[in-house]
N, C-alpha and C positions, 0 to 999 in steps of 0.2 A: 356318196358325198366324199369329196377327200377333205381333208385337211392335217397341213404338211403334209409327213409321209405314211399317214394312216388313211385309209379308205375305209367310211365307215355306211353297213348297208342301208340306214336312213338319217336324215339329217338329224343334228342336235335338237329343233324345236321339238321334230314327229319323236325323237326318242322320249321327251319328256314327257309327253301328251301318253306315248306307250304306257312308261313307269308309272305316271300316276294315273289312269286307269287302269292298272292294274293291283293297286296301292288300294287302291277306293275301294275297288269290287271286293278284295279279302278282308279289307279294315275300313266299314260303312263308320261315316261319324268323323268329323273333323277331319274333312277331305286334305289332300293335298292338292293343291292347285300346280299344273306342270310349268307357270311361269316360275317358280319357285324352285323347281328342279335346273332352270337350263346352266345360272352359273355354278351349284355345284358339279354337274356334268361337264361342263367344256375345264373342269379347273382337274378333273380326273383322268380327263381324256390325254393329256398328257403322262399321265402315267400309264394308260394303256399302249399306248402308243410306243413308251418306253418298253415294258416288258414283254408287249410281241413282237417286236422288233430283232431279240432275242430271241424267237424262236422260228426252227428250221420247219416245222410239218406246213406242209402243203396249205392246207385250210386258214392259217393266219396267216399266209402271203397273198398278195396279189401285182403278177410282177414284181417292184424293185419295192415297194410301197407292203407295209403293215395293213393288217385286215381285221377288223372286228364287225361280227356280225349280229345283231340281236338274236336272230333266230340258231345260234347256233349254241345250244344248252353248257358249253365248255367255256365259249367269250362271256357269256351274260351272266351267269355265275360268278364269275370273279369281275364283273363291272360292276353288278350290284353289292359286293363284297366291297371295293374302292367307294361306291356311292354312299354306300351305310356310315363307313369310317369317316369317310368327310362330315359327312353329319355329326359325326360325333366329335371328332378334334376341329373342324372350323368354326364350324358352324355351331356348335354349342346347343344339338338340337336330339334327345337323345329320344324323344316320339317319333321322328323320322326315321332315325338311324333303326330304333328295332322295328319299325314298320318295314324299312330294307329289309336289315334282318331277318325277320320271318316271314317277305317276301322272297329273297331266295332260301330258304329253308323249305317252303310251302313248293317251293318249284323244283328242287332241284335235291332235296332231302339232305342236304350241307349243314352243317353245324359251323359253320365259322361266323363268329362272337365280331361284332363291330371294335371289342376292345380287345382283341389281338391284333398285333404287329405282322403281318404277313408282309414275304420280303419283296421287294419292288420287280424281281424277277420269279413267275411261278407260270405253271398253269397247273388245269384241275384236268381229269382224263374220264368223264364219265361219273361224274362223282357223287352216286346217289350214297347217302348212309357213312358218309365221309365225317366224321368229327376231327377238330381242329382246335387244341389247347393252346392254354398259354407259354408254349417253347419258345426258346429262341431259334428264330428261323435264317436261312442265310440265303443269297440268290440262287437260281436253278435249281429248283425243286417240282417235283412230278408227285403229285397226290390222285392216286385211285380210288376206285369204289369202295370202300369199307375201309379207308384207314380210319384208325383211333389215336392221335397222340392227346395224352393224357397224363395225369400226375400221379404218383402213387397218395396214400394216405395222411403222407407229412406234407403233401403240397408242392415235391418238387418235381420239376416238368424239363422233358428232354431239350438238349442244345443240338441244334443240327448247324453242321459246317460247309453245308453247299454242294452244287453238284449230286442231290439226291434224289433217290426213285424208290418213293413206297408203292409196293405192287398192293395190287386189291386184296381187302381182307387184314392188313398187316396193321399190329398194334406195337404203337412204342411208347411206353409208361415209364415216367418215375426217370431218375438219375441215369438217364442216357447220356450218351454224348456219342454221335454220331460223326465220325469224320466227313472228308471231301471224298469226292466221289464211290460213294457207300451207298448199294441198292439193297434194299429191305425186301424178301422175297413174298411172293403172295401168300396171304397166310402166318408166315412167321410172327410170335410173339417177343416182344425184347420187354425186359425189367431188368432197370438199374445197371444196365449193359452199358462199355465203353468197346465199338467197333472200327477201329484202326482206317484208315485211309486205302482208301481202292479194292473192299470187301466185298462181298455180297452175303450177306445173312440171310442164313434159313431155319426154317424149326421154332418151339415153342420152347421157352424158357422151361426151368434151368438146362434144356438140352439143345441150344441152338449151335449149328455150326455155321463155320466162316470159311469162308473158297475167295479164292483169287474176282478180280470185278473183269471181265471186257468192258471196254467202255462206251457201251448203250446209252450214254448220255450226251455224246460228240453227236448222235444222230437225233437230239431233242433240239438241244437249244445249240449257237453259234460259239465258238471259244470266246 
C-alpha cells in the first residue's frame, strides 16, 4: 500500500486488525477493537514516514519512496513504540499505551517506556534487551542489542547530541553528555562522562578511552 511517499506492506485497516489481535491474544479481557486503532495509526504513520525517510539502508527504501514493513522486527518495534505514545499524549489512554508497551516488550524484548521522548529520527538495529531511559535524545541515533541508557542513583539521566551509534551491549548511565557525532563502542561502559564531538568511546568506566570517529553514521541516515 503506498501512501505519500511511504510504502507500507499492508494496509492501515489489515495493520490494525494485526495489532489488535495481537493486543487480545497477550492481554485477554477488555479487548481492543482494531477500529479504534486505525486513526491513532494513520496520525503516526506520518511520523514514520518522516524518520525513515532519513534513512539510507536498503530495507527502508523502496525505490524513491520510504518503506515500512510489519514483518520486519526493526520497523514494528519502533511503530508500536510511536503507537503506545499516541496513546498516551493524544489520546489520553494509558491501558492502551502499556498494552503497546508490553506488546512490544513481549516481541521484541525493548524497554522503551511510552513516557519517553524518543527523537522523531532513530531506528532500533536488532534490539532485543535494549533499555531506553529517560535522556535527552536528539535526531540520528542507532540503538543495538543490549543498550542500557539509564540514570545513576540521584536520578540523572544522559543528554545525547545526535548523530549517535550505541553499539550492542553498551551502557550510558548518570550525567553524560554525549556530543554529535559520538559512537559508543560495543560493550563500553560510560558514568557521568562528558565525550566531545566526533569520538568513539571504548572501555568500562573509570577506564574508558576516546579515538578519533570515522564517520559510520553518513552511511546510516542521509545528511
Amino acid at each position: 500500500m503506498s501512501l505519500k511517499n511511504l510504502e507500507t506492506s499492508i494496509s492501515i485497516e489489515d495493520l490494525s486488525k494485526y495489532v489488535s489481535i495481537q493486543c487480545n491474544n497477550f492481554f485477554p479481557f477488555s479487548n481492543i477493537h482494531y477500529k479504534t486503532l486505525i486513526s491513532p495509526i494513520k496520525n503516526i504513520i506520518d511520523k514514520i514516514e518522516f524518520s525513515f525517510s532519513h534513512v539510507k539502508l536498503s530495507y527502508y527504501n523502496i525505490g524513491e519512496n520510504s518503506f515500512f514493513n510489519h514483518l520486519n522486527s526493526d520497523h514494528y518495534c519502533v511503530f508500536l513504540y510511536y503507537l503506545s505514545r499516541e496513546f498516551y499524549t493524544q489520546n489520553n489512554d494509558e491501558t492502551t499505551a502499556s498494552k503497546l508497551f508490553l506488546l512490544n516488550k513481549s516481541l521484541h524484548g525493548i524497554d522503551a517506556f511510552y513516557g519517553i521522548e524518543l527523537p522523531d529520527i532513530f531506528i532500533v538495529v536488532h534490539p532485543l534487551g535494549t533499555v531506553l531511559g529517560r535522556a535527552k535524545y536528539h535526531n540520528k541515533m542507532v540503538f543495538y542489542q543490549g543498550t542500557t541508557v539509564g540514570a545513576t542513583h540521584e536520578g540523572v539521566y544522559p543528554i545525547f547530541k545526535g548523530n549517535n551509534i550505541l553499539y550492542s551491549n553498551s551502557s550510558i548511565i548518570g550525567k553524560c553528555i554525549i556530543e554529535k557525532n559520538v559512537i559508543v563502542a560495543a560493550n563500553a561502559t560510560l558514568l557521568n562522562l562528558k565525550v566531545p564531538e566526533s569520538k568513539t568511546i571504548l572501555g568500562n568506566y573509570p577506564k574508558n578511552k576516546i579515538i578519533d570517529t570515522k564517520p559510520i553514521i553518513n552511511k546510516i541516515f542521509n545528511k
